[in-house]
N, C-alpha and C positions, 0 to 999 in steps of 0.2 A: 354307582355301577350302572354302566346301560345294559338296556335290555334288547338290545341286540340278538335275535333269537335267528335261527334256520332252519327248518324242516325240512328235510329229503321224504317227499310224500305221496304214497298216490291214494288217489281220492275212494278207486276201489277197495282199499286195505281197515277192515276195522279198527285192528292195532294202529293202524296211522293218524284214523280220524279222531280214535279215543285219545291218544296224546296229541293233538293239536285241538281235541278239546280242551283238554286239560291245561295246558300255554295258552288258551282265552282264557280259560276260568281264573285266571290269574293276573287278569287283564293286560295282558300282552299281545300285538298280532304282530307274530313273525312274518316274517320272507318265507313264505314258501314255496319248495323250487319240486315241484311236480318232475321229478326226476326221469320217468321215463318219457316226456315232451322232451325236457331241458336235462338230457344228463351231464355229471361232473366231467370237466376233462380225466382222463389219465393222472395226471401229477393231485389234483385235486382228490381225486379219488383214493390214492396211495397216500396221501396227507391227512384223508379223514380217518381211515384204516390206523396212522399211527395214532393220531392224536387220542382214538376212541381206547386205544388200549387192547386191541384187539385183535385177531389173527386174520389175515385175508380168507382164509376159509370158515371164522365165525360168521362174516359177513356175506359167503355165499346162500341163498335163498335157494329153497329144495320143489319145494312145493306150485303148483301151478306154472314151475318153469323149464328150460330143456335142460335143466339140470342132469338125466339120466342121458338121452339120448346122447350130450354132449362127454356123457361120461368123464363127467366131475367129482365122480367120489373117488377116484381113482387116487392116493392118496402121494401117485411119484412127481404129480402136476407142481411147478413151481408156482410160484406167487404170481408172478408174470405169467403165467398161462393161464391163472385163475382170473387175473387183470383183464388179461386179453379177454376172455369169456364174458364179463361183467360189462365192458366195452364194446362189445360186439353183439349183443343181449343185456342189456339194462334191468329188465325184469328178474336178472338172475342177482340183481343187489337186493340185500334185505331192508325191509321199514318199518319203524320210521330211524332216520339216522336226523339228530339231535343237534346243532351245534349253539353254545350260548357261552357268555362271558365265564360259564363256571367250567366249561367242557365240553365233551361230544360224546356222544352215546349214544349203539343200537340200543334204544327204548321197546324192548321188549320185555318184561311185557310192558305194556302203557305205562302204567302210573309208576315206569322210572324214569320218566321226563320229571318228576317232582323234582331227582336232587340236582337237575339244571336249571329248574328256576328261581331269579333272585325275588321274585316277591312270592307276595303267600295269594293261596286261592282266596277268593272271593267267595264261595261258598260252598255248598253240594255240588257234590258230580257223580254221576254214576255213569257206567261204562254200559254203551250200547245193548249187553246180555244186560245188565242191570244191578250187576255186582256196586256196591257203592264202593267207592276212592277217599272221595272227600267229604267229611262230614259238615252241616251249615255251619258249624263257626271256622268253615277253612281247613282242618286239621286234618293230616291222612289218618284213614279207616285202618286200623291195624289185620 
């Protein structure tokens, strides 16, 4: 199986940096596409949305963005105008968004980047607060 991994990530985001810790600790370096540099096109975007399993409005991001001002929670908003929005403000997609030979997945929290990766960690990992993930012999921390 390759390991063919993608990160949708920005570098400011914990949650983001902790699961693209976690895709090294595994010894993998993904593609990662700094999303709001380099955002997805439109089709691309509506293609990770199906694939993730997930509703266009899971994947709207609240916090830190014009989410209010644009008056996004408004719930008569179609898909496409939640598109539009995410398109037009990039920061209003949520991260990290996941994609690997096994799937795609908002990884939130982190350490659910584990059930897209085909190898096993490498060893310890704890997450930036310092909560552990992974215990030395590889295994997630229950």
């Amino acid at each position: 199986m390759t390991t063919d991994i993608i990160i949708y990530h920005n570098p400011e985001c914990g949650t983001s940096r902790n699961a693209l810790g976690l895709i090294r600790n595994a010894a993998i370096e993904p593609h990662v596409v700094e999303y709001l540099k380099t955002p997805p096109s439109r089709a691309l975007l509506v293609q990770l949305i199906e694939r993730a399993g997930i509703t266009t409005r899971e994947l709207l991001r609240e916090k830190g963005t014009p989410y209010a001002e644009l008056r996004l929670a408004d719930t008569s908003l179609s898909d496409d105008a939640l598109v539009d929005a995410m398109m037009a403000h990039p920061i209003l997609i949520n991260r990290p968004l996941v994609v690997s030979p096994l799937g795609v997945k908002l990884c939130r929290p982190s350490e659910a980047v584990l059930d897209l990766l085909p190898n096993r960690q490498q060893g310890a990992f704890a997450k930036e607060d310092g909560e552990r993930v992974v215990d030395a012999n590889g295994e997630r921390v229950a």
